[in-house]
N, C-alpha and C positions, 0 to 999 in steps of 0.2 A: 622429304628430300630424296632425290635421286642418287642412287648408290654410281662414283664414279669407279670404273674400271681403268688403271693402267693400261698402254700397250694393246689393249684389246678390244677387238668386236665379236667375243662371242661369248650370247648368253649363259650367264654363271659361272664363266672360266675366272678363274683367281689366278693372280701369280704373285710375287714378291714387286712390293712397291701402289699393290692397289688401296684404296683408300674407299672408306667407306662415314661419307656426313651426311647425316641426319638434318641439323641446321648449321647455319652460321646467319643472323641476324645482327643489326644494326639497331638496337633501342634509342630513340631520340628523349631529352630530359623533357618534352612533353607525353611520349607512352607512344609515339609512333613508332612501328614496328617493320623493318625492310628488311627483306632476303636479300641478302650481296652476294649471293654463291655464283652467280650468272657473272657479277664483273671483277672477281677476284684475281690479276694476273700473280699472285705471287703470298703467300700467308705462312707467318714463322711463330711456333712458340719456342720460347726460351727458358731452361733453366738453368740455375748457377747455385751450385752448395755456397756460397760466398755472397750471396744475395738473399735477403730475406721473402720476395717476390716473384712468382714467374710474370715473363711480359710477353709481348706479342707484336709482331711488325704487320700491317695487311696494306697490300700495293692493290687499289684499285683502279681497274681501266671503266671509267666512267662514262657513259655516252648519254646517261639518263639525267643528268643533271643533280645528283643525287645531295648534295648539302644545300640547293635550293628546294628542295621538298618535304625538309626540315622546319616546321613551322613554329612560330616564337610561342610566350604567354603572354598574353597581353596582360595578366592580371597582376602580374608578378615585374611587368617591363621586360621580358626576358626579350634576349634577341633570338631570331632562328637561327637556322646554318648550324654550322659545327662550334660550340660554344664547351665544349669539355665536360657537358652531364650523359654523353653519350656509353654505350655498354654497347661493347661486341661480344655476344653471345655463339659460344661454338657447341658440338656434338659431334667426336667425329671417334673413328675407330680404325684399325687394321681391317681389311677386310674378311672375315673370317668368322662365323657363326658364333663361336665359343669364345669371344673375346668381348667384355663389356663396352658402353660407350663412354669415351671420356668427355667428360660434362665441365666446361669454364665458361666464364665470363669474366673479363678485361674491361674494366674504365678506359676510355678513351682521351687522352688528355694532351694528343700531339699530332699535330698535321704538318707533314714536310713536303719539301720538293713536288710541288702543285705544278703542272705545266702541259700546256697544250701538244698533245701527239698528234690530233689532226684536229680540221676546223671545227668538227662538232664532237671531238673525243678530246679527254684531259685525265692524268694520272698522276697520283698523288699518293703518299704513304701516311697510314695513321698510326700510331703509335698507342699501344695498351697498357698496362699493368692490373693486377690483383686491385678489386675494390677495397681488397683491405688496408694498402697502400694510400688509398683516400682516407679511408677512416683514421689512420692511424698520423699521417702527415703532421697535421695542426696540434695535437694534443701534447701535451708534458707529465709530468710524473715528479711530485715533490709527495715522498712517500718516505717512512719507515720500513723495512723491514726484517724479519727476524728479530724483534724487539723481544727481551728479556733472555732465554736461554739459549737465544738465535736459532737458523732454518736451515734445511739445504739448500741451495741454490737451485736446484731442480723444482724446490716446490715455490719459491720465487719467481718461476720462469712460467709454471700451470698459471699462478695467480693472475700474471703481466697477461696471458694469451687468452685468459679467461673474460680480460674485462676490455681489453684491447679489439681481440684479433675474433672473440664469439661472443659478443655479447648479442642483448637480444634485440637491437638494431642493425646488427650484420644479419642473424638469423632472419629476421623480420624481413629485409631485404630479398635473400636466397628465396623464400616462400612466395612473394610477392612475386620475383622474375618466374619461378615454377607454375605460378597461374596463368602469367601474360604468354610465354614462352613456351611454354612447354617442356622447359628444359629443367632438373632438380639437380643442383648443385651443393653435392656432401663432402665437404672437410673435415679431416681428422686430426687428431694429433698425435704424437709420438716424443714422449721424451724421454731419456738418456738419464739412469741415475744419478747423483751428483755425492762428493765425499765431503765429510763435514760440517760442521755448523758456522751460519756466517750472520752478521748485524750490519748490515747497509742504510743509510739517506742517501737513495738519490733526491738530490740537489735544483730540479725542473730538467731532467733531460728528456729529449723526446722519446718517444717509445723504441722506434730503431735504435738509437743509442742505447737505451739502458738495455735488451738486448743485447747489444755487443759487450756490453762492460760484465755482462753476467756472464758470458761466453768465456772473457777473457778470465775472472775472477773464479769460472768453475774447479773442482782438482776433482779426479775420479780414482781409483778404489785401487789399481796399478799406480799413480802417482803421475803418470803422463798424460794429459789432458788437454787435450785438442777438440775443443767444441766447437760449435756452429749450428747457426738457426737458419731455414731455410726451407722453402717449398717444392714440392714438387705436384702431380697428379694427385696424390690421396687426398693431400693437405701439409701439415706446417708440421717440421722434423727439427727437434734439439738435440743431436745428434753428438757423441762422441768418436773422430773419427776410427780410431780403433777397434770400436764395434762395430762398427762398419768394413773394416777390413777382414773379420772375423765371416761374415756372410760367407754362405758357399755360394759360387757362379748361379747367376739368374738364366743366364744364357749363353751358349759356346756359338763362335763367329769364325768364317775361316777365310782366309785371303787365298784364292783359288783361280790367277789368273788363266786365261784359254790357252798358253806356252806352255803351262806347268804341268806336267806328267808323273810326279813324286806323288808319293803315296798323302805326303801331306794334303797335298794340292785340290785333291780326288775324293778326299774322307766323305764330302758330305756333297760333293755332284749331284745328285737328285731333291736338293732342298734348297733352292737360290736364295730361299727366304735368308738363310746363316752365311750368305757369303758376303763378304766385305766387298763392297764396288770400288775403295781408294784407301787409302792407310797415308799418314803423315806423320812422323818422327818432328815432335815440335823440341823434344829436349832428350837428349837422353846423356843424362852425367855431364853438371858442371862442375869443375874443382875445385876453380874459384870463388864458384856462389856456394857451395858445400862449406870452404875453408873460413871465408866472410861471415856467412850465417850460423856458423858455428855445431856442426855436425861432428864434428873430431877433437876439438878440445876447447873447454872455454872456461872461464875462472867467474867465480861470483862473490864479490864482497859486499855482508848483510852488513850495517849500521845500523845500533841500537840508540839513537839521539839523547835518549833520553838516561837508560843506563850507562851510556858513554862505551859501548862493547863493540867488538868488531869480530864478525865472524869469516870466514873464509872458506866456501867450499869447490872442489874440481870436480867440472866433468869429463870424462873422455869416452869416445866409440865405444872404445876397446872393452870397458868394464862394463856399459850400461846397455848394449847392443841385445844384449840376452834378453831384457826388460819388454823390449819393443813388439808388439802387435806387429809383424809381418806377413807378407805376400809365402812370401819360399825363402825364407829363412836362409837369406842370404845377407850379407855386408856389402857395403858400397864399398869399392877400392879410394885409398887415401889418406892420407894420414897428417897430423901437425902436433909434434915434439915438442910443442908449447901453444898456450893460451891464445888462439886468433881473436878471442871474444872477451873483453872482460867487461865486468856488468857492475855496478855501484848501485847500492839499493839500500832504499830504508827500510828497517826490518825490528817486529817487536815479537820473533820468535822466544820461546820459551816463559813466556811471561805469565801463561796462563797455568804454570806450572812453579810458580813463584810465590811465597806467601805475602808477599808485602804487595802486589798487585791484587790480591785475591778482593778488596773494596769494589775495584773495575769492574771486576770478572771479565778480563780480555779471552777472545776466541784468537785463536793462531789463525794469522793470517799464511796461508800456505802457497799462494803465487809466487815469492822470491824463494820457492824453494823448489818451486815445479817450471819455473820460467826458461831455465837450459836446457832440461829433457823435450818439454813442449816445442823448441824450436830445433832443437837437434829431429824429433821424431817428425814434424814437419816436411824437413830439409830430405830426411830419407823415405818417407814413403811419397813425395813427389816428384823424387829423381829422374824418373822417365815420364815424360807426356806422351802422348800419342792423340791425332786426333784421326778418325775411323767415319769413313760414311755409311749408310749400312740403307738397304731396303728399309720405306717405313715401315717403322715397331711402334705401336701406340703403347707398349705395353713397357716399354724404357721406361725407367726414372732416374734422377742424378741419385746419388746415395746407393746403387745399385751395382751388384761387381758382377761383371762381364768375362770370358774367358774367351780370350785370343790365340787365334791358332795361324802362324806365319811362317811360310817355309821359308829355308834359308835360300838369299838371292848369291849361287855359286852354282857352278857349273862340276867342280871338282867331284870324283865318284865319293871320297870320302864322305861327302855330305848330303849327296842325295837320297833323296827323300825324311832329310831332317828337319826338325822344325829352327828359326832360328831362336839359339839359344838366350838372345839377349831382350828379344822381342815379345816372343811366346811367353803366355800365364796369363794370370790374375789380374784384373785391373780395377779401381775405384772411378766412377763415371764421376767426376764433378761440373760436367758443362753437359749441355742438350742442347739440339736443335732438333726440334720436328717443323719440315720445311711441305709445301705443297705448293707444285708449281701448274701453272696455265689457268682456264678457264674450268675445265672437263677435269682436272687433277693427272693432269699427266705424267706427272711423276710427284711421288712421295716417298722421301728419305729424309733420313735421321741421323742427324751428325753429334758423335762423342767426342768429348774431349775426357779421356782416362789416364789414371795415375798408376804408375806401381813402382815398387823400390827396386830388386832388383840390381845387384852387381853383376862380380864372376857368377859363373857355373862352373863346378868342377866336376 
């Protein structure tokens, strides 16, 4: 494939926003194989720390007739055209020497908004996701596990990915597209210690669910536990978000309009590649969804049914804020004098420390005792959103912390050349968009959606 340059006609000139694909092919579920790089008006990948899958949007300007050239199996009665065994196969990179190529492939399982631009032109969007998302769709899971002295959850989680998300008909797959294609697609994994020992039946849930339920169910080694399963470039991440906040910056970014003359503005004028093209404040401090969701005070009462006991425990800001894996070790502004939360839960704490249970051998169930902290820490490291366009970075991933540099929007001498205070720092990416627009790639950019906590500054 032909390397597209942004913005430019001259040979080997780079600048921020160029784009550099290798392929981008079209596998038909008979093995026909088409280059669409020629009718691509518009191609998006998507991540989400909140989604188990990355997906894919691709807008094609069609003149070739191109789902009639999709031919059926007779052997099998398949029909031809677009029938949803198709695969979009991509290769694409930053453009830049010393940056590898990123290698996916998307099932194709969605055609929208099909309609004639002109007489012998038609444009249409197809819709991708992760093949793993096929494999995994139809299957259930009526499983034990941790039987006898129980597991971590973490290695619950290895087990589930092991026979789910790699086994050796995913693998078998990858190696087969690497022969037709050209293209060798390596996912990795990555998972996130887990605290204590647990005994599960799930019950036929499907694979996506019992991932979420082991997500919800995990408690880690701080006591505040905020997991999540999700993909990005490498592969498939079980992620604790708190270690994740602990990362140093992958990358510093600076918002450096052509008005701006402050030192901030100016840091990095010779590098476009770091400068922000737009910034968007989607949130920044609700009181009311902080007071609601319970960030500042909430009340939990455990129910023992069976030993008839009632426990009661409080959380507040004020005493548990110290605990928290932060940004800049800051507090949100706020406060509630009493309970805005109160939780009822069944609970067979202590039991496993009881001799007259000791026949059971019950493990402590530790979610109704990690359930306040997990949504108070929640509530505060996603205080601020921001979402950020930025030149394409092939080299972004969600789960990745980015460092934002935004001068303050004032005119007053006191402030110039300061960054703003509320704005400026650390942030946790949990959305992506790597977008490429036109036929030639005429422009590629990369839109975040980033998190940080963040109150005062003093």
């Amino acid at each position: 494939m032909a390397t597209t340059q942004a913005h430019s006609s001259q040979t080997g000139y780079r600048q921020a926003g160029d784009i550099d694909v290798r392929a981008m092919s079209i596998i038909s579920g008979s093995g026909q194989i088409v280059d669409v790089e020629g009718l691509v008006a518009d191609f998006s990948i998507f991540q989400d720390i909140e989604s188990h899958y990355m997906k894919c949007e691709l807008v094609l300007n069609d003149s070739v007739g191109l789902m009639n050239t999709f031919i059926g199996n007779p052997d099998t009665k398949e029909l031809g055209g677009f029938n949803g065994n198709e695969f979009l196969v991509i290769s694409f990179k930053s453009n830049s020497d010393d940056l590898p190529y990123k290698n996916h492939v998307f099932s194709l399982y969605q055609l929208t908004d099909r309609q004639r631009a002109e007489e012998r032109n038609e444009m249409y969007i197809l819709s991708g996701i992760s093949t793993e998302a096929y494999s995994t769709a139809a299957r259930k899971i009526n499983r034990a596990y941790g039987r006898q002295g129980g597991n971590q959850i973490c290695n619950m989680v290895q087990s589930v990915y092991s026979e789910f998300f790699n086994n050796q008909k995913i693998r078998g797959f990858y190696n087969t597209l690497h022969r037709l294609a050209g293209v060798n697609v390596v996912k990795d994994f990555e998972c996130d210690l887990t605290n204590g020992l647990h005994r599960y039946i799930i019950p036929s849930l499907s694979v996506d669910d019992t991932m979420d339920f082991f997500a919800d169910e995990s408690d880690s080694d701080d006591h505040i536990p905020l997991y999540n399963f999700f993909e990005n470039s490498h592969g498939f991440r079980y992620k604790n978000i708190s270690n994740l906040v602990k990362q140093e910056p992958k990358e510093k970014f600076i918002y450096a309009p052509s008005n701006n003359t402050s030192e901030v503005g100016t840091a990095s004028a010779n590098d476009d590649r770091t400068k922000m093209r737009s910034f968007y404040v989607k949130k920044q401090t609700n009181f009311l969804d902080n007071l609601d969701g319970g960030l500042y005070n909430t009340q939990s009462i455990h129910l023992d049914v069976l030993q008839k006991t009632k426990r009661v425990v409080d959380y507040t800001y004020e005493k548990s804020f110290d605990r928290f894996t932060t940004f800049h070790g800051l507090k949100i502004p706020g406060q509630s004098d009493s309970p805005s939360v109160v939780r009822l839960k069944t609970s067979d704490f202590g039991r496993d420390r009881d001799m007259k249970w000791q026949p059971e051998a019950p493990l402590p169930k530790t979610i109704t005792e990690t359930a306040a902290l997990t949504d108070a820490y929640s509530k505060h490291i996603f205080n601020t959103v921001v979402e950020v366009v930025l030149p394409g970075d092939s080299e972004l991933d969600v789960g990745d912390v980015v460092l934002l540099q935004i001068p303050a929007a004032a005119i007053s001498n006191d402030q110039d050349g300061e960054s703003d205070k509320y704005l400026s720092g650390s942030y946790l990416i949990t959305k992506l968009r790597h977008k490429m627009l036109g036929i030639n790639g005429d422009n590629f950019t990369t839109t975040l959606e980033c998190v940080k906590d963040t109150g005062f500054k003093v």
